[in-house]
PyMOL Python script that loads the backbone (N, CA, C, O; Angstrom):
from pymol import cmd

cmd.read_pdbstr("""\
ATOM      1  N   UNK A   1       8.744  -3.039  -1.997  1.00  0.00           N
ATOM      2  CA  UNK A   1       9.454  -3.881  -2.944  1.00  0.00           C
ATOM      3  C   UNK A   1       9.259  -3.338  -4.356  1.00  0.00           C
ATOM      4  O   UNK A   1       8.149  -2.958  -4.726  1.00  0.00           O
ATOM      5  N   UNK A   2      10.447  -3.296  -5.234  1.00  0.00           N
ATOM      6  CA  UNK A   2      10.812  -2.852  -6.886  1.00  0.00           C
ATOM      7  C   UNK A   2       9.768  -3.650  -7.397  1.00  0.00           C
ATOM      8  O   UNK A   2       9.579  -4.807  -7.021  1.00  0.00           O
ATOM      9  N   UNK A   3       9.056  -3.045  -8.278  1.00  0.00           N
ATOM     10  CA  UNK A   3       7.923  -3.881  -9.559  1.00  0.00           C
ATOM     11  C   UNK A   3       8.730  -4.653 -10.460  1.00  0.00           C
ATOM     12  O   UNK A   3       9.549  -4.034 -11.140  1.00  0.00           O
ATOM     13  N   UNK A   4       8.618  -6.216 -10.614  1.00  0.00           N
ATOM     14  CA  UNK A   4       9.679  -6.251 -11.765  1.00  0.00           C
ATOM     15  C   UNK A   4       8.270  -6.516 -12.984  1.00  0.00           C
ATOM     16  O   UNK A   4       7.133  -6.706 -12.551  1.00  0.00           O
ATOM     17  N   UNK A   5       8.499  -6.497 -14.164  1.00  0.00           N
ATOM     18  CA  UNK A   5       7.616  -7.130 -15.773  1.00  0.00           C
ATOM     19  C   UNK A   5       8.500  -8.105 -16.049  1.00  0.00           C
ATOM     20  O   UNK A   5       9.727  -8.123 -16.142  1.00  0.00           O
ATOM     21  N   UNK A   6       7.265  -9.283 -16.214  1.00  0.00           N
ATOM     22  CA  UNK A   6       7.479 -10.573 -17.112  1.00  0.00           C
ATOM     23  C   UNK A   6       7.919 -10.081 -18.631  1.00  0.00           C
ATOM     24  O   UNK A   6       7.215  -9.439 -19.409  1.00  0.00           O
ATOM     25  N   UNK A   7       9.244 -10.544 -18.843  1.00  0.00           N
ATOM     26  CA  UNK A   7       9.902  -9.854 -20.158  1.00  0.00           C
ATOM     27  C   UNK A   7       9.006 -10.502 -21.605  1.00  0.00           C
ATOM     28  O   UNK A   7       8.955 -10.178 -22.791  1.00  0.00           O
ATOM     29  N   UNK A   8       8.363 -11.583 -20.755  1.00  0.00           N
ATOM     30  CA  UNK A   8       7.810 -12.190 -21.647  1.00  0.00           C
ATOM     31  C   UNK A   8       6.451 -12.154 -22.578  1.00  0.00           C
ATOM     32  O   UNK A   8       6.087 -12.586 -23.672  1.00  0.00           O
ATOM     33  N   UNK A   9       5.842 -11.267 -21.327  1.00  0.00           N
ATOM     34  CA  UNK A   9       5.013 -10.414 -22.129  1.00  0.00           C
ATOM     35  C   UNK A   9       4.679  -8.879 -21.261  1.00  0.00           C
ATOM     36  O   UNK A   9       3.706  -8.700 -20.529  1.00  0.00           O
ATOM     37  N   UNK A  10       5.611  -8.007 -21.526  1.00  0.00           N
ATOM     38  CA  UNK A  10       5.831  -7.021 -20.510  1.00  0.00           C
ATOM     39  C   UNK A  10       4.721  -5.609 -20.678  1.00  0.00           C
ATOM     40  O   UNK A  10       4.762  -4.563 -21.326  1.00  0.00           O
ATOM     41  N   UNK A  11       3.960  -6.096 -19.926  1.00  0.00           N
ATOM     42  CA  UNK A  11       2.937  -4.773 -19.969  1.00  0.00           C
ATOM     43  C   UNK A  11       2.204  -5.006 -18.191  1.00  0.00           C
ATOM     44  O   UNK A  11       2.066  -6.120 -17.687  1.00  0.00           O
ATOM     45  N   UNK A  12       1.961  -4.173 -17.748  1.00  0.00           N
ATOM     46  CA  UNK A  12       1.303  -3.693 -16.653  1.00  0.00           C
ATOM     47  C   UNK A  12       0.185  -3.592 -16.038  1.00  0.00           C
ATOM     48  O   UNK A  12      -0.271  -4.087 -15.007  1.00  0.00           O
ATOM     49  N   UNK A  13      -0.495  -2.312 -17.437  1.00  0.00           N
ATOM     50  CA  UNK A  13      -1.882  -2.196 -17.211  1.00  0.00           C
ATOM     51  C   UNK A  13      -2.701  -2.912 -18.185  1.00  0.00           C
ATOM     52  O   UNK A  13      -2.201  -3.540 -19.119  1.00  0.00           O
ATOM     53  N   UNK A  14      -4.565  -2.780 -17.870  1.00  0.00           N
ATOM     54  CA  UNK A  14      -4.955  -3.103 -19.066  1.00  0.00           C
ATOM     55  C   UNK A  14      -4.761  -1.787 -20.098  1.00  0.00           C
ATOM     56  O   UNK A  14      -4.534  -1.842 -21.307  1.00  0.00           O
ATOM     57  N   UNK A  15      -4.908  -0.660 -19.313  1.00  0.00           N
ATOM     58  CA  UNK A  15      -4.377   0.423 -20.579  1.00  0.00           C
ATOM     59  C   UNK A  15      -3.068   0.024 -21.988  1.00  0.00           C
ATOM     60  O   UNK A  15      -3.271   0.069 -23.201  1.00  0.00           O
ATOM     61  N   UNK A  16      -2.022  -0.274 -21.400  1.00  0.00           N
ATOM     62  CA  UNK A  16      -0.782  -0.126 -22.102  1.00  0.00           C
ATOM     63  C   UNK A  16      -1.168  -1.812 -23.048  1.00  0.00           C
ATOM     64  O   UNK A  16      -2.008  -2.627 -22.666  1.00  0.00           O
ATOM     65  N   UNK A  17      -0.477  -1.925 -24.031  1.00  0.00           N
ATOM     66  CA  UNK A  17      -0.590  -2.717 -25.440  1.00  0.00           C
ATOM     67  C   UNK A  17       0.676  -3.540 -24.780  1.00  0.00           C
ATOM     68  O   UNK A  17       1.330  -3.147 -23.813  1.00  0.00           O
ATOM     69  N   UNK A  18       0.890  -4.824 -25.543  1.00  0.00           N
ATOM     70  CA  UNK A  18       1.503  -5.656 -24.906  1.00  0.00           C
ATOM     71  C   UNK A  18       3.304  -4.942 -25.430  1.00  0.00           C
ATOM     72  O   UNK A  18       4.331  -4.767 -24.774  1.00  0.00           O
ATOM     73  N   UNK A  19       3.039  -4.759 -26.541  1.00  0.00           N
ATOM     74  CA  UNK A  19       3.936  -4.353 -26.961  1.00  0.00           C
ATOM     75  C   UNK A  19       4.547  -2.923 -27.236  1.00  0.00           C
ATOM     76  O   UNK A  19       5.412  -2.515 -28.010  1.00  0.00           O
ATOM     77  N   UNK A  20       3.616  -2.236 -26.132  1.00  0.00           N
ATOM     78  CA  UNK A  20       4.129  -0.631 -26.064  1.00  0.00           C
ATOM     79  C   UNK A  20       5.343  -0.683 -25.073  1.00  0.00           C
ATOM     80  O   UNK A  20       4.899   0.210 -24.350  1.00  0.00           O
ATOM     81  N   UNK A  21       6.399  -0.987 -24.531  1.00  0.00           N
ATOM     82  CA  UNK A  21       7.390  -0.916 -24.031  1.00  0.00           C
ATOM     83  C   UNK A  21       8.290  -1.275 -24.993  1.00  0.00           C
ATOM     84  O   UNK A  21       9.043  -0.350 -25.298  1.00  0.00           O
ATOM     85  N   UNK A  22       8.486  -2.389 -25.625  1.00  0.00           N
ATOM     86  CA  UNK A  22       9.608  -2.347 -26.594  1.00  0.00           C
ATOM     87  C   UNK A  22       9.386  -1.409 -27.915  1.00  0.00           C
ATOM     88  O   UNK A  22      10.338  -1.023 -28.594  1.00  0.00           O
ATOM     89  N   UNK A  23       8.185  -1.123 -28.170  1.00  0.00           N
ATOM     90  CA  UNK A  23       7.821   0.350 -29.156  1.00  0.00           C
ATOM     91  C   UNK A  23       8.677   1.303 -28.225  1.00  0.00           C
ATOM     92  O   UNK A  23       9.599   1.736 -28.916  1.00  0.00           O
ATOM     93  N   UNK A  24       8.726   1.660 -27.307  1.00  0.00           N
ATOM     94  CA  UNK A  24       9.331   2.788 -26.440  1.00  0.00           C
ATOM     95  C   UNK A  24      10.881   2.899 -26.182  1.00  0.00           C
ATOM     96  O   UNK A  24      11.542   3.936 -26.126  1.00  0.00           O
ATOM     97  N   UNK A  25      11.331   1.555 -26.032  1.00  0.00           N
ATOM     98  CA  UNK A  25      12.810   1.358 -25.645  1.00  0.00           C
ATOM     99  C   UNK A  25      13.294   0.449 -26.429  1.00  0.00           C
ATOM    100  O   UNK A  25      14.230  -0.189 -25.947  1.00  0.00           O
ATOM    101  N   UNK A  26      12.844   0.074 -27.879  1.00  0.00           N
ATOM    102  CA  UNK A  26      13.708  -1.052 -28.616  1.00  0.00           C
ATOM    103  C   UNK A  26      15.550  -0.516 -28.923  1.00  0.00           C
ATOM    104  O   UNK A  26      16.415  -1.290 -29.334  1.00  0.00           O
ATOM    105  N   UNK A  27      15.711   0.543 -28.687  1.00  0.00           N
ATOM    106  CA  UNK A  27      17.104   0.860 -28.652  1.00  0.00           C
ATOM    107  C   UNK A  27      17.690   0.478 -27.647  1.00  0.00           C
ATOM    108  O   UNK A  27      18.912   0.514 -27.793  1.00  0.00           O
ATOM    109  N   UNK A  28      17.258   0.021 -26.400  1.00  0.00           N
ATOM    110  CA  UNK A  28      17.882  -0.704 -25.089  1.00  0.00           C
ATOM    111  C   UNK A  28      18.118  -2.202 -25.210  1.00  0.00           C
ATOM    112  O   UNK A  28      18.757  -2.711 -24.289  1.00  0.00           O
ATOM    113  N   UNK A  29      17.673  -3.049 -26.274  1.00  0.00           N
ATOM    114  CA  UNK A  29      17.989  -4.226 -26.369  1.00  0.00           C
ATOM    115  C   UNK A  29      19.084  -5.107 -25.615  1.00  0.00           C
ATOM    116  O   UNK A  29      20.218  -5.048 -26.090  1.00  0.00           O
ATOM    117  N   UNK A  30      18.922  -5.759 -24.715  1.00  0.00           N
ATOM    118  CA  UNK A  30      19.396  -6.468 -24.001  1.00  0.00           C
ATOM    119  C   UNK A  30      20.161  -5.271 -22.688  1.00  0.00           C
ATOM    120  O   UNK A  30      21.321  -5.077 -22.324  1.00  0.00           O
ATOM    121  N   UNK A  31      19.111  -4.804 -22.373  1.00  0.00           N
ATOM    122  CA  UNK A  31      19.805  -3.772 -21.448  1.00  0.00           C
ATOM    123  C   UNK A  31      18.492  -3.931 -20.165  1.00  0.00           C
ATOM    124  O   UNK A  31      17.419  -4.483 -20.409  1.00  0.00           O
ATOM    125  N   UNK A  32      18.835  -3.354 -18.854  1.00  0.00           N
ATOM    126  CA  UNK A  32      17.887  -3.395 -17.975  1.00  0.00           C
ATOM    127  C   UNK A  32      17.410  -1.792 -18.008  1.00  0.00           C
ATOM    128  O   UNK A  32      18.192  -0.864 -18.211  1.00  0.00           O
ATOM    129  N   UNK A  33      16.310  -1.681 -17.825  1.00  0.00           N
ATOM    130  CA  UNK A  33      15.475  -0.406 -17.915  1.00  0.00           C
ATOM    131  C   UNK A  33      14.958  -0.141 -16.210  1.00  0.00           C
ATOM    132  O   UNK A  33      14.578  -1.120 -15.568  1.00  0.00           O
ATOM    133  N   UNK A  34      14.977   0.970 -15.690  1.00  0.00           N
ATOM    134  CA  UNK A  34      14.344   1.297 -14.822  1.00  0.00           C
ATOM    135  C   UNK A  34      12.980   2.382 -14.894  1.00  0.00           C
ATOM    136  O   UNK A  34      13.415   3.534 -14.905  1.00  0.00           O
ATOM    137  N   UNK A  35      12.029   2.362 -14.927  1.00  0.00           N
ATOM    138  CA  UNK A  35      10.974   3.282 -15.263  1.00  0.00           C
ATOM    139  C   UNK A  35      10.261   3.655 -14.221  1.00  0.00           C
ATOM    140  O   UNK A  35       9.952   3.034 -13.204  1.00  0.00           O
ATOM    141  N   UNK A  36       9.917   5.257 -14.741  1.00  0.00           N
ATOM    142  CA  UNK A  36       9.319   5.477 -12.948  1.00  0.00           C
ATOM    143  C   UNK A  36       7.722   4.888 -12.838  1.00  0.00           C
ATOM    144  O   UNK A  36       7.202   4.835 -13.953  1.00  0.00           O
ATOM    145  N   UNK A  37       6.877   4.456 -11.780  1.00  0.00           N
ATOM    146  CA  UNK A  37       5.772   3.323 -11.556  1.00  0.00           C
ATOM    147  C   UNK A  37       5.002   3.654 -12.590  1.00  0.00           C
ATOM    148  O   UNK A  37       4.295   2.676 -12.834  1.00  0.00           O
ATOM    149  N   UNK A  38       4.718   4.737 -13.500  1.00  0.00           N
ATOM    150  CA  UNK A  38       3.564   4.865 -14.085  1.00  0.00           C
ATOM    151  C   UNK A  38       4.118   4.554 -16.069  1.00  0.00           C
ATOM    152  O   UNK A  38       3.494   4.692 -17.121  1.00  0.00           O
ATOM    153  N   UNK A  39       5.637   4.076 -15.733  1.00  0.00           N
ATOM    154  CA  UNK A  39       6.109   3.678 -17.131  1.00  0.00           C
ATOM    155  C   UNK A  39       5.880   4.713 -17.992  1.00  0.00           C
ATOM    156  O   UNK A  39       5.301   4.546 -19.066  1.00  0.00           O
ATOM    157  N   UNK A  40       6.340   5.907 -17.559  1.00  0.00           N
ATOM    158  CA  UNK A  40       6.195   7.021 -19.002  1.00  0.00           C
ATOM    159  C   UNK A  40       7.522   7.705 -18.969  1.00  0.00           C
ATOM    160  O   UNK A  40       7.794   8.552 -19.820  1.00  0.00           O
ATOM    161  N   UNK A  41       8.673   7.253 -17.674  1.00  0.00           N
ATOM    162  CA  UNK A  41      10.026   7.743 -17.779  1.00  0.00           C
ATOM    163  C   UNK A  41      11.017   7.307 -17.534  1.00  0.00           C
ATOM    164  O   UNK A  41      11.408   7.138 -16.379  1.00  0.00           O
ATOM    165  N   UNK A  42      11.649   7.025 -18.537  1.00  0.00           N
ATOM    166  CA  UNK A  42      13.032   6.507 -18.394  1.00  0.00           C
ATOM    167  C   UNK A  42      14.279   6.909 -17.081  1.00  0.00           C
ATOM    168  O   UNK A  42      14.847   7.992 -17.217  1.00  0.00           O
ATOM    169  N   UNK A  43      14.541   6.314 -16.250  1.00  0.00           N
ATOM    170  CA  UNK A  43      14.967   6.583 -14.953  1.00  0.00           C
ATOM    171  C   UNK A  43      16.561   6.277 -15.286  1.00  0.00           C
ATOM    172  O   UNK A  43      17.484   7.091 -15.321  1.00  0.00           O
ATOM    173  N   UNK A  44      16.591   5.070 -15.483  1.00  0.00           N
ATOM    174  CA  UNK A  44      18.587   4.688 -15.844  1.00  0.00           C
ATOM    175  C   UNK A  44      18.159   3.452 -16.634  1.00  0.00           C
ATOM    176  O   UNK A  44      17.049   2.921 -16.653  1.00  0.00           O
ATOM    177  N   UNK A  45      19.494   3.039 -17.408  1.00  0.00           N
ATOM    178  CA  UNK A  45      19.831   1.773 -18.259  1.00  0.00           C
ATOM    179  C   UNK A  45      21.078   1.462 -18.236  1.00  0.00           C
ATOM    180  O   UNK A  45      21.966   2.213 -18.641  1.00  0.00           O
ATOM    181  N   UNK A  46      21.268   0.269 -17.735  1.00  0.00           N
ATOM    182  CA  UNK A  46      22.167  -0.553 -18.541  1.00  0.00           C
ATOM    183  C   UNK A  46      22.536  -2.211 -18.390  1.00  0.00           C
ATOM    184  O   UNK A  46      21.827  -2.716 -17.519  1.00  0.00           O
ATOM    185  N   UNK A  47      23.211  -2.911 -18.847  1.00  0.00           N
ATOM    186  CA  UNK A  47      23.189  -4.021 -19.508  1.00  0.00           C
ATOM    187  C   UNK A  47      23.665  -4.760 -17.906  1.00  0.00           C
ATOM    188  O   UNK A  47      23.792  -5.984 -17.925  1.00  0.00           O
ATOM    189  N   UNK A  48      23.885  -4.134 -16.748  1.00  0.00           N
ATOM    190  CA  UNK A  48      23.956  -4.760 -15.522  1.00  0.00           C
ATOM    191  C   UNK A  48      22.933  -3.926 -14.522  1.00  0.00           C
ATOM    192  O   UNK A  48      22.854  -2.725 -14.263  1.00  0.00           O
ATOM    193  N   UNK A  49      22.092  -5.219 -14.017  1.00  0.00           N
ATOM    194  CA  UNK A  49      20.791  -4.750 -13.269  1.00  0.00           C
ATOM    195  C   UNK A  49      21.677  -3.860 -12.043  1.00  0.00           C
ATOM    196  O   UNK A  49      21.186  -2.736 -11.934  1.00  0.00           O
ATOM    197  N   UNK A  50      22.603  -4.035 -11.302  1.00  0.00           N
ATOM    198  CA  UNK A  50      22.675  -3.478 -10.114  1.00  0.00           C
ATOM    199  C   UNK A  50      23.278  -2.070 -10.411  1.00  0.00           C
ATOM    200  O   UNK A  50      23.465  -1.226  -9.534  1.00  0.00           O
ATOM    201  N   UNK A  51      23.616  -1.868 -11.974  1.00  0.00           N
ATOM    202  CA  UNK A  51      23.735  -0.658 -11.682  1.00  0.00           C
ATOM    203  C   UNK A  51      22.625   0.620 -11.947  1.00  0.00           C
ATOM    204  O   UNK A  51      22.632   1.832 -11.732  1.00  0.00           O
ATOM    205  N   UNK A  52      21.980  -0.042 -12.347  1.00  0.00           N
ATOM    206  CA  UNK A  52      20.783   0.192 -12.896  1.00  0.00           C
ATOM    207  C   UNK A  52      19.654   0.477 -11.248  1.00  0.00           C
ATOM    208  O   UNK A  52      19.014   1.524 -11.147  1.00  0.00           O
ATOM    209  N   UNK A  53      19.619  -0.199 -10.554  1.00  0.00           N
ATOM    210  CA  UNK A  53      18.997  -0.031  -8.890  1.00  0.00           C
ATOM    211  C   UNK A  53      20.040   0.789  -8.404  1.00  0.00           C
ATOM    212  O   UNK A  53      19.615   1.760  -7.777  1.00  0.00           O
ATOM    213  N   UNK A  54      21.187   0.716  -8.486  1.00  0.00           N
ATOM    214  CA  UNK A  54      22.034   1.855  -7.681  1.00  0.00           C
ATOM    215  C   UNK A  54      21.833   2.743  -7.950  1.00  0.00           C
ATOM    216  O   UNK A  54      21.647   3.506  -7.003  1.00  0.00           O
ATOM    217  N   UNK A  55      21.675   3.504  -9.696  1.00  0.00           N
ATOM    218  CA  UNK A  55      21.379   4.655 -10.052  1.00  0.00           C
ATOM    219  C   UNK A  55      20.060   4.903  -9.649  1.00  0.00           C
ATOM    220  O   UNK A  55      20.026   6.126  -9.510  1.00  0.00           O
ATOM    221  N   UNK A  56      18.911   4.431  -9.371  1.00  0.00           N
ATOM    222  CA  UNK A  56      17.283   4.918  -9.076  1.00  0.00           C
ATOM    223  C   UNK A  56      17.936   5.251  -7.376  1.00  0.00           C
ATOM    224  O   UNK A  56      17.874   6.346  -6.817  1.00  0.00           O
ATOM    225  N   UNK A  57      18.528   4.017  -6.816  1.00  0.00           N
ATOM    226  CA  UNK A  57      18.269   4.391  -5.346  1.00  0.00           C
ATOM    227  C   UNK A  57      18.450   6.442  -5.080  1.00  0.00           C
ATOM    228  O   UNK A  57      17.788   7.392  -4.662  1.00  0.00           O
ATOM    229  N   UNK A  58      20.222   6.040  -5.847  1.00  0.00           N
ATOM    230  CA  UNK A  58      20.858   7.267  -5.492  1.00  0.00           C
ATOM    231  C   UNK A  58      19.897   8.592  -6.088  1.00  0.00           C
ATOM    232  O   UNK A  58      20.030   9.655  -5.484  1.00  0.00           O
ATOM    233  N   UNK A  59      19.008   8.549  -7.172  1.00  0.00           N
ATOM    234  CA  UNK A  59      17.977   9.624  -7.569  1.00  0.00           C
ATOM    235  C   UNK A  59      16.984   9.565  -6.553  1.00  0.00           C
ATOM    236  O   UNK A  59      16.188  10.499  -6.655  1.00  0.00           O
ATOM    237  N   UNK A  60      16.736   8.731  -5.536  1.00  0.00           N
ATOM    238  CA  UNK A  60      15.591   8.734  -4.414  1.00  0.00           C
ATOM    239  C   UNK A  60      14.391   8.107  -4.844  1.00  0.00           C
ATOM    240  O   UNK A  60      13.442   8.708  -4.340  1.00  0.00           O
ATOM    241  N   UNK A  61      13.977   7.044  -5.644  1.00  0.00           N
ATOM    242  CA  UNK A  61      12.755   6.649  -6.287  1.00  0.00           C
ATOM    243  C   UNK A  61      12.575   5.751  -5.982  1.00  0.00           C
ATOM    244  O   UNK A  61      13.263   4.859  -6.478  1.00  0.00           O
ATOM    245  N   UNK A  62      11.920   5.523  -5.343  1.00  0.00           N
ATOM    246  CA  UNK A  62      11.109   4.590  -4.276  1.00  0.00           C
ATOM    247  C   UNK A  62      10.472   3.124  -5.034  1.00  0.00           C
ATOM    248  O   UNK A  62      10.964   2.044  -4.706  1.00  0.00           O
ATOM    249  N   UNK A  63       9.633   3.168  -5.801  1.00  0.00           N
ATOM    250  CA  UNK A  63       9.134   2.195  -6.099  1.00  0.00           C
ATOM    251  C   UNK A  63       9.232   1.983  -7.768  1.00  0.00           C
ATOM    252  O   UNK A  63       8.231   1.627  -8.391  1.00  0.00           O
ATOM    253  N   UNK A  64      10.564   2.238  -8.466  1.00  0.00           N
ATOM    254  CA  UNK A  64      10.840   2.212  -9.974  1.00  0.00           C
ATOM    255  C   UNK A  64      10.094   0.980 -10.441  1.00  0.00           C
ATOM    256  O   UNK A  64       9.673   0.358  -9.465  1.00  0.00           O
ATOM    257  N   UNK A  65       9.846   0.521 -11.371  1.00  0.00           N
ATOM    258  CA  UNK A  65       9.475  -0.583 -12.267  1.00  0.00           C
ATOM    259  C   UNK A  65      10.585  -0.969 -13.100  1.00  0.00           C
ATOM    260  O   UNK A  65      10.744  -0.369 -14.163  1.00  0.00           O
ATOM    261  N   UNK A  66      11.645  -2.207 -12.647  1.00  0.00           N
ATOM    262  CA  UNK A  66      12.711  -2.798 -13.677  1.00  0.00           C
ATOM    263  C   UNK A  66      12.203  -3.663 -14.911  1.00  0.00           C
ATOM    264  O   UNK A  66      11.413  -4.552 -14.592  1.00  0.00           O
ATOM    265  N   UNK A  67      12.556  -3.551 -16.452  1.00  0.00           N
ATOM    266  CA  UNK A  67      11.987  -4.619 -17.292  1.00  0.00           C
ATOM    267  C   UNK A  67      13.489  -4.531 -18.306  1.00  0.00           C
ATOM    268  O   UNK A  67      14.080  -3.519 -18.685  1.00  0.00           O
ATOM    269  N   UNK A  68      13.778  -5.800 -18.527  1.00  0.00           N
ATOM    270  CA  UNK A  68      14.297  -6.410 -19.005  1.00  0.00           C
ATOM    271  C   UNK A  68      14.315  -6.336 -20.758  1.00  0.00           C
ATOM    272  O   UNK A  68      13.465  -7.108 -21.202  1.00  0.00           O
ATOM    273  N   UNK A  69      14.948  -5.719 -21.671  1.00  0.00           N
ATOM    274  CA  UNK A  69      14.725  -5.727 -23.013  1.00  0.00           C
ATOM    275  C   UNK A  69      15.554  -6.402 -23.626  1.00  0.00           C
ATOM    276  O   UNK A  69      16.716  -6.008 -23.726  1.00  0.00           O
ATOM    277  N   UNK A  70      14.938  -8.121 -24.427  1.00  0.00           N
ATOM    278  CA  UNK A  70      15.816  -8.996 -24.613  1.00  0.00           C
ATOM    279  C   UNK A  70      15.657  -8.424 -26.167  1.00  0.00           C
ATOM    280  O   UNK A  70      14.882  -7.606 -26.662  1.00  0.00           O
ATOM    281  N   UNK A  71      16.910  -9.349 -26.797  1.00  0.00           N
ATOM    282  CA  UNK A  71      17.144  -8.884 -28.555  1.00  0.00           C
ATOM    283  C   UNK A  71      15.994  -9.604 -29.309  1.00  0.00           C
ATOM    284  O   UNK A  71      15.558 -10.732 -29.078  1.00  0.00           O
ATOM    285  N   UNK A  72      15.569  -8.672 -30.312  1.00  0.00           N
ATOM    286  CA  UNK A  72      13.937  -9.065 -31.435  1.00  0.00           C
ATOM    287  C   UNK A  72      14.791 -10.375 -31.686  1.00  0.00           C
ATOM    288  O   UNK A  72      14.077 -11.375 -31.765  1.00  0.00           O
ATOM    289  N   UNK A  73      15.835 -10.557 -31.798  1.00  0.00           N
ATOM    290  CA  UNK A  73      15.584 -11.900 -33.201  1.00  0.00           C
ATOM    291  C   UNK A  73      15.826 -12.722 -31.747  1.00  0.00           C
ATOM    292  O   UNK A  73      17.039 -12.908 -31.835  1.00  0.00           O
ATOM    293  N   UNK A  74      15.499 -13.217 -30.701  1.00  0.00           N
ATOM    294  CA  UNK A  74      15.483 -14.499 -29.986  1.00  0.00           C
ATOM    295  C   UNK A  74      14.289 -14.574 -29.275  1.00  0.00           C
ATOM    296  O   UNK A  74      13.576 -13.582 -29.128  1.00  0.00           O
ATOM    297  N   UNK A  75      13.981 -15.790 -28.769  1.00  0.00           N
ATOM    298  CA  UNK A  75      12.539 -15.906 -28.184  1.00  0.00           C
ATOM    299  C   UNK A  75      13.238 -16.903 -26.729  1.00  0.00           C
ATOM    300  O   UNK A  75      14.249 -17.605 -26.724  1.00  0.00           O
ATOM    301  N   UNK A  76      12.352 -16.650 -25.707  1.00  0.00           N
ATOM    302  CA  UNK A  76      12.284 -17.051 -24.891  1.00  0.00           C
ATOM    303  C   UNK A  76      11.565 -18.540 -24.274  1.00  0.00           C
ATOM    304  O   UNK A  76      10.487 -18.175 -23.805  1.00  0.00           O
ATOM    305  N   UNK A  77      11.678 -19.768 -24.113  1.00  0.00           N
ATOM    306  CA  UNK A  77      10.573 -20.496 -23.975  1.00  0.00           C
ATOM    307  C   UNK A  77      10.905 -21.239 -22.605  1.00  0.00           C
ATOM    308  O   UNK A  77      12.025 -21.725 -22.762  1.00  0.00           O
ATOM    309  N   UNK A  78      10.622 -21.420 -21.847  1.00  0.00           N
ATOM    310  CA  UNK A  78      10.724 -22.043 -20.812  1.00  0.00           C
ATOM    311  C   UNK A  78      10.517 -23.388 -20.251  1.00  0.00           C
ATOM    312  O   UNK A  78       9.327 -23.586 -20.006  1.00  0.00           O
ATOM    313  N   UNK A  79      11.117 -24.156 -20.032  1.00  0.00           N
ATOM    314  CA  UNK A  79      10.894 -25.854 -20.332  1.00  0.00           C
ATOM    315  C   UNK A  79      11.487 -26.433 -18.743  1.00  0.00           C
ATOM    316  O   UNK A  79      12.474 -26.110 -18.083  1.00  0.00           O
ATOM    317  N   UNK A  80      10.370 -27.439 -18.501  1.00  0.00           N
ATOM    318  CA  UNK A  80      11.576 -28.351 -16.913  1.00  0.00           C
ATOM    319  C   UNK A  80      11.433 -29.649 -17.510  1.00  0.00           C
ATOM    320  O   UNK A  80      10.610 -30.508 -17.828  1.00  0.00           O
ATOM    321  N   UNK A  81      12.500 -29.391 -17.500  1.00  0.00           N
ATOM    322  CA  UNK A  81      12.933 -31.460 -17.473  1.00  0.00           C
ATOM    323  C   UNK A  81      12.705 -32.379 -16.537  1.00  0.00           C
ATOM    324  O   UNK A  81      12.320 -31.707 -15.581  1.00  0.00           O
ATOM    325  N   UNK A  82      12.703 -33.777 -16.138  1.00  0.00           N
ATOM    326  CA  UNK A  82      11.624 -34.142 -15.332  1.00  0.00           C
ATOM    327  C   UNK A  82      13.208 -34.880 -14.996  1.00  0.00           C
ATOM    328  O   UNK A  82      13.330 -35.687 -14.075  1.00  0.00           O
TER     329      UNK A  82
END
""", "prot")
cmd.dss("prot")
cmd.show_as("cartoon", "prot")
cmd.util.cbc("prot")
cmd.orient("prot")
């Protein structure tokens, strides 16, 4: 099964900084990223996830890491109504 990152605070290891992925890809903003497992290469992008898994399948990469790069000026918060 594909690795997905919580966009919400998208980091992996304890190595990597919370915010070293959007330091890396803030030009992808609101785009889906595919990275190969160890997050140091950009595999495919774009703003629809399936094409984004079609392009890794068809390169042969087995276990990519998908993360999600939403736009700086909005925040995310998550709420259930009862």
């Amino acid at each position: 099964m594909e690795k997905m990152i919580n966009v919400a605070y998208p980091y992996s290891g304890a190595d990597m900084k919370a915010t070293d992925i959007y330091e890396r890809f803030g030009d992808f903003q609101e785009e889906w990223l595919a990275l190969t497992s160890d997050e140091k290469e950009l595999l495919a992008h774009s703003p629809d996830l399936s094409i984004v898994v079609q392009t890794t399948k068809e390169k042969g990469i087995e276990k990519p890491l998908y993360v999600r790069i939403p736009r700086w000026d909005t925040n995310f918060v998550p709420s259930c109504l009862p």
